[in-house]
N, C-alpha and C positions, 0 to 999 in steps of 0.2 A: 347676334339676333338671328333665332333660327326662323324662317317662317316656310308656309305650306299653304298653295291651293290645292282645294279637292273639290271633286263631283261626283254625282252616283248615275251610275241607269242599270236599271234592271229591268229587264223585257217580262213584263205585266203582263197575265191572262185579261181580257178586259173583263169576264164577269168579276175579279178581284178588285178590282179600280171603285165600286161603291158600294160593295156589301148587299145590305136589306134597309136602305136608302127610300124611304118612303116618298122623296121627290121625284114627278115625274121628267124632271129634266135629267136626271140620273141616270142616264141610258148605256147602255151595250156601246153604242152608236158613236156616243159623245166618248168615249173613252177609245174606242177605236179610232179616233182620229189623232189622239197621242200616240198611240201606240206604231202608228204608218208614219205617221214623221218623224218621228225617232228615227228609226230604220231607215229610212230616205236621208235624212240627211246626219245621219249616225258619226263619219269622219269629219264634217267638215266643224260639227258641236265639240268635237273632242281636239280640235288643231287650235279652234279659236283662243279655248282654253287654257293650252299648252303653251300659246305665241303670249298670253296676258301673262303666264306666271314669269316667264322670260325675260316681258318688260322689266316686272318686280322683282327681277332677281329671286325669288322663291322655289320652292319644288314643288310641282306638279304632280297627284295621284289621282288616277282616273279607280272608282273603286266600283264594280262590275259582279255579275255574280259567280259566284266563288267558292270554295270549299269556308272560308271566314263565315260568309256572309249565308250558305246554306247552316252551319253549325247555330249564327245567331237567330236565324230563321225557326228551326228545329227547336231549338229553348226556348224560345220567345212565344211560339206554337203550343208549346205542351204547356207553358204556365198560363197564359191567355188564347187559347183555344176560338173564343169570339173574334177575335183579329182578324180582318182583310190584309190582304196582301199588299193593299196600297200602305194600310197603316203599319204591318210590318218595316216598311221599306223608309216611312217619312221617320219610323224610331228609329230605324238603322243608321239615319245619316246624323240625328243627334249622338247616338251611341259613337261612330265615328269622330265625334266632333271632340267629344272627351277624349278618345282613345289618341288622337293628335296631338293633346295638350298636354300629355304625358311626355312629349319629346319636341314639342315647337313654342315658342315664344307666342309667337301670333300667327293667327289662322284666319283666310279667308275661305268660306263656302258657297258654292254657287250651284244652284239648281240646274240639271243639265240642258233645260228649255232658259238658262239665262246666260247672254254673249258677251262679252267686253266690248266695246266699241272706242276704245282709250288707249294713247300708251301711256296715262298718268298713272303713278304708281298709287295703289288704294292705301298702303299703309304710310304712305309721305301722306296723304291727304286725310285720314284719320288718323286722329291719336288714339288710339285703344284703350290707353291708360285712362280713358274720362267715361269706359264703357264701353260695353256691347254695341256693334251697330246692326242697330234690324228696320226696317218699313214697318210701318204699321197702316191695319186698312180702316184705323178709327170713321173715318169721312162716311163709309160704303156701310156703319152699322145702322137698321132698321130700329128705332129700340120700341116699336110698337107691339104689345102684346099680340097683334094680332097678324104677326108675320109669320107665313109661311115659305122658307126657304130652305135652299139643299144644306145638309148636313155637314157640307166645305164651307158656309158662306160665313161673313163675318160678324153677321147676325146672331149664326147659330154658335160661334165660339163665343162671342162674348156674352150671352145668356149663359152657355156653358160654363165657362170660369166667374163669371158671376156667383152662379148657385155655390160652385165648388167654393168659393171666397166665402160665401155667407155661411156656408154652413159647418168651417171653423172660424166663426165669429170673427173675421177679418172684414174690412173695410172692402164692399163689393164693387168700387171703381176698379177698372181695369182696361188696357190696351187688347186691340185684336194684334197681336204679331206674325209680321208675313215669314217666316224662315227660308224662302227662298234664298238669301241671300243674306251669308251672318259675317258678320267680322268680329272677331274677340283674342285676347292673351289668353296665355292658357290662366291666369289668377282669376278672369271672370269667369271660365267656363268651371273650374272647381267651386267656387263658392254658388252658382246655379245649382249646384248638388244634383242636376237633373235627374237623375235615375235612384236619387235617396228615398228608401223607402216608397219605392212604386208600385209594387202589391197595395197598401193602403190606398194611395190614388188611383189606381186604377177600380178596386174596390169603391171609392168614391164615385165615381163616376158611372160606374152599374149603377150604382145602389140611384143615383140621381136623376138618371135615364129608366130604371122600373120602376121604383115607388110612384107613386102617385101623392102629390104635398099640394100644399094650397097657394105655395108662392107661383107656382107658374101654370099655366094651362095645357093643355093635351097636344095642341098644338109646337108648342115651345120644347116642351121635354121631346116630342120627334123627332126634333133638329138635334140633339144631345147625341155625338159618339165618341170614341177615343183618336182626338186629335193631337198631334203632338204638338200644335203653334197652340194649344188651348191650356194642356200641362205648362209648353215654354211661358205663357203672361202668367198662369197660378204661380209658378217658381218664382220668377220674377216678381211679385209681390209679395211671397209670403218671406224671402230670402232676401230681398231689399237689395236688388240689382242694380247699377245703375246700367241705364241705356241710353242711345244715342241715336236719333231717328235718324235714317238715311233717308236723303232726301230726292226728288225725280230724275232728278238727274244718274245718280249711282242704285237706283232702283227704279227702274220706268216701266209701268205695267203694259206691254203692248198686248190693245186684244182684240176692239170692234172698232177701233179709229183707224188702224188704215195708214197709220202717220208717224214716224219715230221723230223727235226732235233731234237738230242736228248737234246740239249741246250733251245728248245721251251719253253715259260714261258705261251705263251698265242696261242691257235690253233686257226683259222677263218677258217671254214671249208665252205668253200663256196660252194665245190664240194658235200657235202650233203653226205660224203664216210665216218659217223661216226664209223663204223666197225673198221675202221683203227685207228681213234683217239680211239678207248676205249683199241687197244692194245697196245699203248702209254700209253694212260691214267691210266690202272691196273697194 
């Protein structure tokens, strides 16, 4: 059983971080404050990591930017040309995910703002075979017409796969999927077909984000952009995945609480408040 953790960082201009983001929480400012803790605590994200694959007996890739990852940047550019640089980078790490399952059994992924806080081994504690494991942030969705939120939030992805559901006549229930944090063999990530026929989807999702329809209001198609956790629930649906929700403990959103549980197997530090996870963490 071959297995692999990985992680990505790529040091982000913050005007790339939100595009033409009509939220005005979407700022310069709020992106800058990822971008300084990274760099601040740059080695000790990348040790943490390295000491989890260890436990799991797995191998360890730290994937960085690179002559790889400028070439899939460059293609990725010229055929989607409306692409942010954040959203280059959240496709890179699915693109990676496949290119893994070409030579590992089972794969875990981890967001670089996300810690181990365990030496339990992830793949003794999931079975994979039952499924993909992802978070999902169904709790945090708005589903009131009359929401206005940033083009990240969970509201705007599941409106978003929504539409994209309904309008090949599929069944428009659906999960918001967090991908910070994926565990899968490589048989679920082939059959996710993620990257099959993605000129059409991503064609979809123009086409859903300019048109003007009468299912959704002015407000609602603003929140619509090319999210990769919004294609990962469409796949997921229309390929008939099975998944396996991780639950708070091996996915713990830390952001405005201030608080890690000392049950935490896995920290997502969203809030960028590393200081706190490393006094967890040591």
């Amino acid at each position: 059983m071959k297995r692999v953790i990985y992680s990505l960082y790529i040091d982000l201009p913050a005007k790339e971080h939100f595009g033409n983001s009509k939220n005005q929480h979407d700022t310069i400012e709020k992106a800058d404050v990822t971008i300084n803790a990274f760099k601040k605590h740059y080695n000790k994200l990348v040790e943490s990591k390295l000491t989890y694959a260890e436990y799991c007996e797995a191998e360890f890739i730290m994937f960085e930017y690179d002559s790889k990852y400028i070439t899939f940047e460059n293609n990725f550019l010229k055929d989607f040309p409306e692409f942010t640089g954040y959203e280059v980078i959240n496709f890179y790490k699915i693109h990676l995910l496949q290119e893994l399952a070409k030579k590992y059994d089972e794969i875990l992924y981890l967001d670089f703002d996300a810690v181990p806080l365990t030496d339990e081994v992830f793949f003794d504690v999931w079975d994979l075979s039952k499924g993909i494991c992802v978070y999902n942030n169904n709790k945090q969705i708005i589903r009131s017409r009359q929401v206005n939120h940033s083009i990240r939030s969970p509201s705007a992805k599941y409106f978003n796969c929504q539409a994209m559901l309904l309008d090949g006549d599929h069944n428009p229930n659906n999960d918001v999927i967090n991908t910070g944090i994926i565990g899968a063999r490589k048989e679920d990530v082939i059959r996710l077909d993620y990257f099959g026929n993605f000129k059409d989807t991503i064609d979809l999702m123009t086409r859903l984000r300019t048109e003007k329809n009468d299912l959704y209001p002015q407000n609602i198609i603003d929140m619509f952009r090319y999210d990769n956790e919004t294609i990962f629930s469409y796949k997921k649906e229309i390929n008939n995945i099975n998944i396996q929700w991780l639950d708070d403990r091996w996915h713990y959103f830390f952001d405005k609480q201030n608080y890690i549980p000392r049950d935490t197997r896995i920290v997502h530090a969203i809030c960028k408040d590393f200081d706190k996870v490393w006094e967890r963490y040591d």
